[in-house]
N, C-alpha and C positions, 0 to 999 in steps of 0.2 A: 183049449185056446193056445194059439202058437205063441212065442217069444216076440216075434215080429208083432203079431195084431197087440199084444199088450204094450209095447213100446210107442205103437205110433201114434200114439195121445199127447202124449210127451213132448217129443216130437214138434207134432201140430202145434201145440201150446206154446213152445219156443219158437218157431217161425211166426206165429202170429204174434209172440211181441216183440220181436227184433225186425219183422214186417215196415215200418212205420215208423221206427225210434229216431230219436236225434240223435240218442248215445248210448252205446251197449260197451261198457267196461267190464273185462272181466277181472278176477277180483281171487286173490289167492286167501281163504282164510283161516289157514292152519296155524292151532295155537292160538285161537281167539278162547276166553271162556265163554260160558253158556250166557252169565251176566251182559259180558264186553259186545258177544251178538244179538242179544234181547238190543242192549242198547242205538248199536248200531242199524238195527232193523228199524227201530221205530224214529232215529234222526231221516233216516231215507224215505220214512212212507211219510213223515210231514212235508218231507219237500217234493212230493209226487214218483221216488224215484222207486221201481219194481226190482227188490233182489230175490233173488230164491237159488238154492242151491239145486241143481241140475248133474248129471253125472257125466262126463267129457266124452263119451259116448254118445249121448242125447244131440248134446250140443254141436258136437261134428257132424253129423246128419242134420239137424237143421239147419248149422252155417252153407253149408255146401246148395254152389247156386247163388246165393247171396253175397249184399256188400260185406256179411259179417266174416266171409269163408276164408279170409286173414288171419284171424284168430285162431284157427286149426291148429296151426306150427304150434301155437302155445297153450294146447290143455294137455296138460302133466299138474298131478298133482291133484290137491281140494283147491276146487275152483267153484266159483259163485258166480254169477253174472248182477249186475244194477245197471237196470235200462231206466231209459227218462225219455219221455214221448213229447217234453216242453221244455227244458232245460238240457241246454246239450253239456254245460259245462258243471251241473249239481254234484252228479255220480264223482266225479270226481275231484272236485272240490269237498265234498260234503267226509268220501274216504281218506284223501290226505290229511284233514284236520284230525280226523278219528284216529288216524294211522298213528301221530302224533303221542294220543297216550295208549294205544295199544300197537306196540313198533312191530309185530309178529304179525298183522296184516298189509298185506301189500299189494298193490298194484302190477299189475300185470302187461294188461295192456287196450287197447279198447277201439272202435270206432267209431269215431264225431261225424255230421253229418256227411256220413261215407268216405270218409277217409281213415287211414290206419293210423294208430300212434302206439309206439313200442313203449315200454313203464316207462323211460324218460321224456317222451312227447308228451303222458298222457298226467305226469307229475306237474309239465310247464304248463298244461290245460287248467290243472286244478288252482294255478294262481291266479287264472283272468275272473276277473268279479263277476258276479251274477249282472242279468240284466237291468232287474232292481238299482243296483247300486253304481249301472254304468250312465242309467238314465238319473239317478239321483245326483250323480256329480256332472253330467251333461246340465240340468237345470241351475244349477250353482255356479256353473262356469256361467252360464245365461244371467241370470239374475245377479250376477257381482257386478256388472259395470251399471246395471241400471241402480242397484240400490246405491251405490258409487255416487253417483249423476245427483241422485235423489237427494243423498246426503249434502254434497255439494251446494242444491241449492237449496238447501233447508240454510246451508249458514250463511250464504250469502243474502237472503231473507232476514235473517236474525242481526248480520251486521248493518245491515240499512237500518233495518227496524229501528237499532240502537243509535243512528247516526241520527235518526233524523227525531227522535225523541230528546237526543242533546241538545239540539240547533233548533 
């Protein structure tokens, strides 16, 4: 069997999942330990997000053609890829916290619903909150003037109550 025909599973397997993703980061992770990546693998897979190491080879043949063919310029090196098919902003949020206590992984570079961001674009990404938490402070901002309101005439309630229990 040719070099080609065994490659091109590969291949297909990468184009089918940067196909469709919100966000493909790719992901330098030279210098991780075996632990540090156990660990990091399984914080990505509870939050849905697909890493696998790939060989930059692979991955230039499958970007090519694609919004991901940006990314070409920059495979050098051990590179990973963490795609996310629902969270465009996880992959990368989810690596900079990790990055944190293991500083010998870094960010590279990556693209958010089709667009490119070089390691400092994709650094400013990993600060915007999950959706979870942008909708959890959207309802907060919501609910403070009513519960506000509510309070309000809870005492105005209480001060009659008392006025007229005097008199």
């Amino acid at each position: 069997m040719a070099k080609v025909e065994l490659k091109k599973p590969v291949v297909e397997e990468i184009s089918a999942q940067i196909a469709d993703a919100e966000s493909v980061i790719l992901v330098n992770y030279s210098g991780l330990t075996v632990e540090q990546d156990t660990k990091l693998r399984k914080e990505l897979r509870e939050a849905g997000v697909r890493y696998k190491v790939y060989k930059n080879t692979m991955m230039n043949f499958a970007f090519q053609g694609t919004p991901c063919e940006e990314l070409c310029k920059d495979l050098e090196g051990t590179n990973a890829l963490a795609i996310s098919k629902d969270d465009a902003t996880a992959p990368a949020r989810i690596i900079a916290k990790f990055a944190k206590t293991a500083p010998k992984l870094e960010m590279v570079s990556g693209i958010v619903e089709g667009s490119y961001y070089d390691k400092k674009g994709v650094e400013a990404l990993a600060a915007v909150p999950s959706r979870e938490e942008l909708l959890g402070k959207l309802l907060g901002s919501i609910q403070s003037p009513i519960a506000n309101l509510a309070r309000v005439l809870n005492q105005i309630a209480e001060s009659k109550g008392g006025e007229a229990a005097e008199a």
